[in-house]
N, C-alpha and C positions, 0 to 999 in steps of 0.2 A: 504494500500500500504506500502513496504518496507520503512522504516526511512534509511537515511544514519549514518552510522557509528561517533561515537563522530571524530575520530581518521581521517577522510576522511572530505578535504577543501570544504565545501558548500557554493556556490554562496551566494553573499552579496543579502541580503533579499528573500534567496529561502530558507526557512526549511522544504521543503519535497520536494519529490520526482514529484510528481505532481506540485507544484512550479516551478522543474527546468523544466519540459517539458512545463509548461507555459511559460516561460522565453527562453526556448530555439523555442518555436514556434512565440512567436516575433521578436524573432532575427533573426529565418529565413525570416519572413515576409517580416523584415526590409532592409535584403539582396538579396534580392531574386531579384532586378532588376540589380544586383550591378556586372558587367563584371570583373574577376579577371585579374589583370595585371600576363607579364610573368613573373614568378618564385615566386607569391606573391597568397595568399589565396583570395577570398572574404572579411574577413574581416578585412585583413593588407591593401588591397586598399580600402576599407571604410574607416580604420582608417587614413592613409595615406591621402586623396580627405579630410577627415574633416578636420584633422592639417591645410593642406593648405588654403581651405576655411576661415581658425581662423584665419589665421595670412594674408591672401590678402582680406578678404570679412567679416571682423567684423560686421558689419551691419546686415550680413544676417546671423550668429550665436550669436542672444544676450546673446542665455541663451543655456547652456551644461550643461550635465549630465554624469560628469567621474564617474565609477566603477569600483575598482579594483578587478581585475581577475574574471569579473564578470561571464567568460565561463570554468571558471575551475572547476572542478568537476564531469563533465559530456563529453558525447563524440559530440563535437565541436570545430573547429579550435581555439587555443591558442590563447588568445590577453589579454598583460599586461591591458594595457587601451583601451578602447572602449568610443569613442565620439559620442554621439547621441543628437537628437535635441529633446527637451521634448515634440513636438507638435507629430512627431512621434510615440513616444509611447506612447501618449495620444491615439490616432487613432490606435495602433497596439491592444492596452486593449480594447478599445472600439469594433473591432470587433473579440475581443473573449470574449467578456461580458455574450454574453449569452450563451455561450459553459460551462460555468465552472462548474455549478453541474454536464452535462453530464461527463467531466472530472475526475468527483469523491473528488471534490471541496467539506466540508461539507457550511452551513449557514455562522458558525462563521468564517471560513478561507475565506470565499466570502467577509463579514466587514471584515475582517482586511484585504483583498487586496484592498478594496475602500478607508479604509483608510489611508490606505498609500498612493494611487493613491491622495486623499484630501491632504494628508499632503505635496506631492512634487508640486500641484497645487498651492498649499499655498506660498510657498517658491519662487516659480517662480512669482507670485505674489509681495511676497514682496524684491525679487528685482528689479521686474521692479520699485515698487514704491521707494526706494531707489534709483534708477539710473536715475531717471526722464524719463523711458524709457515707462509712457505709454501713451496713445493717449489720448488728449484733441480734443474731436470731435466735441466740438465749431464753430472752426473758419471754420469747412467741411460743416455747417446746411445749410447755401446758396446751396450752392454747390448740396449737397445730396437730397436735396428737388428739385432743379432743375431736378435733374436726375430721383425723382421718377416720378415727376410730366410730363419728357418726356417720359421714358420706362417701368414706374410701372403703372397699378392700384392697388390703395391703400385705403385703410382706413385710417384715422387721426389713429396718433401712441396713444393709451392709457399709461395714464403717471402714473407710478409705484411710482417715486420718484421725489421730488422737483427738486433734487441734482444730479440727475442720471447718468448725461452728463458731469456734469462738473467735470474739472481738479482739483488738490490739489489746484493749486493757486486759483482759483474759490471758492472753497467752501471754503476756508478759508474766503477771502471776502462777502462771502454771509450769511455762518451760522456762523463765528464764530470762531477763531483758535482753542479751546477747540472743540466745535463740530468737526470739520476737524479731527482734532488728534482721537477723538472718532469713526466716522464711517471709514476714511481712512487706519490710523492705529493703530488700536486696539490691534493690534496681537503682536504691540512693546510696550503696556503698560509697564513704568515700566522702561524700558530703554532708561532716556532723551535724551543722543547721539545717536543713533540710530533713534529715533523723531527727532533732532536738523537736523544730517545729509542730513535725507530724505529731509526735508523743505529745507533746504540749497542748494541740489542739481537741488530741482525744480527750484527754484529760477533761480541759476546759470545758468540751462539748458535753462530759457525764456531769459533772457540776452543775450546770446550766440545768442539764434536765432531770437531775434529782436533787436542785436545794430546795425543793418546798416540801420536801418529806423530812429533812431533817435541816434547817438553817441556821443555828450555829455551828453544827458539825460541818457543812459545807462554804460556811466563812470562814472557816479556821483554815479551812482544805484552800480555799479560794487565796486566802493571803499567802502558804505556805508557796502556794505555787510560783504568784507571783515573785517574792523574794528569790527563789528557786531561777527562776526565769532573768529576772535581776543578775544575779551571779554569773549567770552565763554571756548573757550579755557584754557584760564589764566583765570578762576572762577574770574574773575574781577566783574561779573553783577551774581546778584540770576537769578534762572533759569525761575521765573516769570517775572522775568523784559526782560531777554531774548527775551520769547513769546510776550512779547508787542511789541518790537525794529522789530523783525523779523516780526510780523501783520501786522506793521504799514510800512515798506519795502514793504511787498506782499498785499498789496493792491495798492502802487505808481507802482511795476510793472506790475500789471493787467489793471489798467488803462492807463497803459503807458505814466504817465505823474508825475509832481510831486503836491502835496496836495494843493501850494498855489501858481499855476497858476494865473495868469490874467483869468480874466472871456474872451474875446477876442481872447484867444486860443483855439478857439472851434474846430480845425481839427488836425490831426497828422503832415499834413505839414507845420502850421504855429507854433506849439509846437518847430519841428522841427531846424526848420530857426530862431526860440526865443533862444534856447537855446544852439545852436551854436553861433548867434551873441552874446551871451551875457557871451560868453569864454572870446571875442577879448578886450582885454583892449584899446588897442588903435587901430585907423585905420590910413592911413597913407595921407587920404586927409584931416583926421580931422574931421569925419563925428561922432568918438565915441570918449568922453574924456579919458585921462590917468585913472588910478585905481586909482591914489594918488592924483589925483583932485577932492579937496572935495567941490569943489568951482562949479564943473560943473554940469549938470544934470546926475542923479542916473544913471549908465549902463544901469540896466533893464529897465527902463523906454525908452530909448534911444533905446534898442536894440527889446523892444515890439515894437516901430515905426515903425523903419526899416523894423521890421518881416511882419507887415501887407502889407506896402508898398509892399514889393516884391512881400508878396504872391497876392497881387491884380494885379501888372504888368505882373504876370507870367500865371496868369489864362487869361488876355485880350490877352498878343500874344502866348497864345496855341496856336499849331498848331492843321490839324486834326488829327485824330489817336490816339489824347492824353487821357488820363485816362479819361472817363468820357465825352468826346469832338465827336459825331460823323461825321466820315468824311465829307467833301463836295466836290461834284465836282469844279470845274476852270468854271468860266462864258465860256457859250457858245456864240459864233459868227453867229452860221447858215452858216459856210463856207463850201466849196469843202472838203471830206476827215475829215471834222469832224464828233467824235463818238458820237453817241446819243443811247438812252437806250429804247428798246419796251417790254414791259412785261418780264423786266428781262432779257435780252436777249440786244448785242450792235451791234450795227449797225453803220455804215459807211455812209457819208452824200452823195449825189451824185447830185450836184447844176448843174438844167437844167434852161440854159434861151431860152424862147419862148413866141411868140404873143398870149399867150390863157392864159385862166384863172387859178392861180395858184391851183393845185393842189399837195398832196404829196402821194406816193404811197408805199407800202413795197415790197422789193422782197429779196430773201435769200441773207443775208448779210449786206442789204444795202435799206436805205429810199431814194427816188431819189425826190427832190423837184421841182420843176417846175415852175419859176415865166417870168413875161414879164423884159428884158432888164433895167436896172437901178434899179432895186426894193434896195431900203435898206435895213440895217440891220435890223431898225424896223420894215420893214413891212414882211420881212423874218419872225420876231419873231413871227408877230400875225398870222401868215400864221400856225408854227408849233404849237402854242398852240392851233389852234381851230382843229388842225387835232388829237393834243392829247385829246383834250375836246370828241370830237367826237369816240372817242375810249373806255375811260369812258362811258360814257354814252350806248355805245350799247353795251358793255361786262355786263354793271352794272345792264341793261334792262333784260339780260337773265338770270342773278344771281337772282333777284329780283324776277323772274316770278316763279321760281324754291324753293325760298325760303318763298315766301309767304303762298306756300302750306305745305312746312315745318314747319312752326311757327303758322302757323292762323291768319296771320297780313296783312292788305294793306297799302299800301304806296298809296298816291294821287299822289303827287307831286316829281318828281327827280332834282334838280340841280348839273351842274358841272361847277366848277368855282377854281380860285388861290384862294387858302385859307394862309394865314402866321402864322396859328397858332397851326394850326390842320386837321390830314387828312380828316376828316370826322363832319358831326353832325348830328341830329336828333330834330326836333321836335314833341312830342307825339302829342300839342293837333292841327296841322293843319295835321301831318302824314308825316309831310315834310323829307327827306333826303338828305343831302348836302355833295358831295365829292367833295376830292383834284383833279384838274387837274393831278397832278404828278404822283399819284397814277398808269398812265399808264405806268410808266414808269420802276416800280415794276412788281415782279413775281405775276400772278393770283390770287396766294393764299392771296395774301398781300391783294389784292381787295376785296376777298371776305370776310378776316377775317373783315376788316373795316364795310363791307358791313352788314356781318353779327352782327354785334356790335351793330352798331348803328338798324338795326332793332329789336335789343333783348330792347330797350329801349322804343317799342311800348307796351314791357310786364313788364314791368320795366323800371322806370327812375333811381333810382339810381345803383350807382357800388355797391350794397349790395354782402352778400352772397347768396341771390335768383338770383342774376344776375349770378353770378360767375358760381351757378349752373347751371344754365339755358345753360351758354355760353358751359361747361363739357360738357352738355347733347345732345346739338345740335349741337357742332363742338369740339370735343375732341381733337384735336391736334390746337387747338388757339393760345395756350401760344407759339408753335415753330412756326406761322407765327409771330406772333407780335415780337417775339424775331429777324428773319430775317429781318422784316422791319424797328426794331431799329436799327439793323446793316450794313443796307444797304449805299450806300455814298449819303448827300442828297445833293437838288442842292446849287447854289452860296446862295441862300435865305436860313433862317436856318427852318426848318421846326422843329413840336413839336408835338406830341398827347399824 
């Protein structure tokens, strides 16, 4: 194919002519959804929509790629500069990857287009790790594993690498600063600022987005740094001793705490409430001594007290709802117009008095109770538990019947009965099975995940990984009932399994 002329502008990394039609078939690509505004080409409102984007929606431009006059040379509308997103022409190369021999692409001009495509991969690379901008998918493994394990099937992920997951701050702590700087960046061998900076920004970056969970602890972090940073600057410290100061910083920031905690601080919220109270020099009823009382008891000692204290009064009046705390209903009465709960489902009380023997019935809406004239609240109560007992029992008798030929297993014996500790149990060697009363008062599935639990125990007693399997294998969606009935509000009594 024709070579262009020494004397004639060729696009910044096209030297041939098939180059540029590569280059200009990305860019079509890339335009090609893109609706010109009036009196403006396609690609001055691309260029235009990205400016804007940069300067209102930074977040979702981390990383550009300016080219000057990169469409000059060839016949395509003019544009100084052209703003494009790397992911972009990551994907616009990718589908014309395999076009480029037919193209007339030789071998060698195919590497050196990969590796240039490697070398700007590279770069984007090492600013993100520079800018602290890349994902630490740590603190997502909850999370992510939840999600597989509701809408993936999956096999156990095969582990490639120790370290594979973890962030700079991570594997600093774990392998090593020198190792860190080794696998993370390597590619800045050689230039310490550039090493200093990256750590530095990580750093900064964890600070930023965890000081409102603990703020003095991350002021403390915050100024250590910067003095830290200070020395360096002014070659005040060698640059080994550097690396120690900064190690020894990113590991109190990964742990989120500082090295010579009280043992006692064993959660984030009492680290927290420690190292806030242990700002206050004085309180003003007198509860912490002056700073310059050397006569009184130590702050920190004084302010680890306190810390525990509160955080013990603060976990006893949780309310519901609270981290960790699940709901409860409000003690019921058995009154007119009170709500009550049937298989997930709430109903309306509708208090009948009459000469006959109490019975309670369901109809759309609403449970209508039935007792003789005077009846108590107590004997209200034993009236509605034996009708929820009664519920249990013959929904549990049809689960049972249906399950048994599922598993291969008999049950002898069913009990239903107020358990306080737990919804369910099982005994392997009599065959026994014991459920909660309440249980009627959850959705179906709740009953049968129980159900079926505790009959997986006639094949297994323990919670092994034979059980776990077993549970996969004969009821696959378990884990989103039990998740519901942890979630559920339980009654005045606090119920557990």
């Amino acid at each position: 194919m024709r070579r262009p002329s020494k004397d004639k502008i060729t696009p910044v990394g096209a030297n041939t002519e098939t180059d540029k039609q590569l280059i200009y078939k990305i860019y079509k690509n890339l335009l090609k959804d893109i609706v010109a505004k009036p009196g403006m080409t396609k690609t001055e409102t691309y260029e235009q929509w990205a400016k804007t984007l940069f300067v209102k929606e930074p977040a979702n431009m981390k990383l550009l790629v300016v080219v000057d006059k990169l469409l000059t040379g060839f016949d395509a509308p003019h544009c100084t500069y052209l703003y494009m997103a790397t992911v972009a022409l990551v994907r616009a190369y990718a589908n014309m990857a395999d076009e480029l021999e037919e193209a007339g692409y030789s071998g060698e001009e195919i590497a050196r287009i990969k590796q240039q495509l490697d070398q700007a991969l590279k770069l984007r690379e090492l600013i993100r790790q520079a800018s602290g901008e890349t994902l630490d998918l740590k603190p997502f493994e909850a999370d992510m594993r939840h999600l597989i394990d509701t809408y993936i099937e999956a096999d156990d992920p095969r582990r490639i690498s120790p370290f594979e997951n973890l962030g700079l701050l991570d594997l600093i702590v774990k392998s090593g600063i020198a190792e860190a700087i080794a696998t993370r960046l390597g590619c800045m061998q050689g230039n310490k600022n550039a090493i200093a900076e990256t750590i530095e920004n990580n750093v900064r970056s964890t600070i930023i987005k965890e000081h409102l969970t603990d703020p003095a602890f991350y002021a403390n972090i915050s100024a250590q740094l910067q003095e830290i940073i200070a020395q360096r600057k002014a070659k005040a410290i060698a640059y080994e001793e550097y690396l120690q100061k900064i190690a020894e910083l990113t590991k109190q920031v990964a742990a989120g705490q500082a090295k010579d905690n009280p043992a006692a601080l064993d959660t984030p919220g009492k680290r927290a409430l420690f190292n806030n109270l242990k700002s206050i020099a004085a309180s003003p009823l007198g509860a912490l001594p002056a700073a310059d009382d050397q006569g009184a008891y130590a702050p920190a000692a004084v302010a680890l007290d306190l810390a525990l204290k509160i955080d013990a009064v603060v976990k006893r009046v949780r309310p519901d709802g609270w981290r960790g705390v699940q709901a409860r209903e409000t003690p019921r009465e058995v009154l007119e117009r009170e709500s009550h709960d049937l298989w997930g489902r709430r109903y309306l009380l509708s208090l009948v008095e009459e000469e006959a023997a109490p019975t309670v019935t369901n109809h759309p809406g609403s449970l209508v109770l039935r007792v003789r004239p005077g009846t108590s609240q107590a004997q209200r109560e034993v009236v509605m538990a034996g009708w929820y007992r009664r519920q249990v029992r013959d929904a549990a008798a049809e689960l049972i019947e249906t399950w048994e030929c599922i598993l291969g297993v008999r049950v002898h014996r069913l009990f239903v009965q107020r358990m306080k500790t737990r919804w369910g149990s099982c005994s392997p060697e009599t065959r026994t099975i014991r459920l909660n009363t309440e249980l009627a008062k959850k959705p179906v599935q709740c009953l049968e995940y129980i159900l079926v639990h505790e009959l997986m125990h006639l094949l297994e007693r323990h919670h092994n990984a034979r059980f776990v399997e077993l549970m996969d294998r004969s009821l696959p969606r378990w884990r989103q009932s039990r998740e519901l009935l942890n979630g559920l509000p339980l009654t005045h009594e606090e119920w557990h399994y």
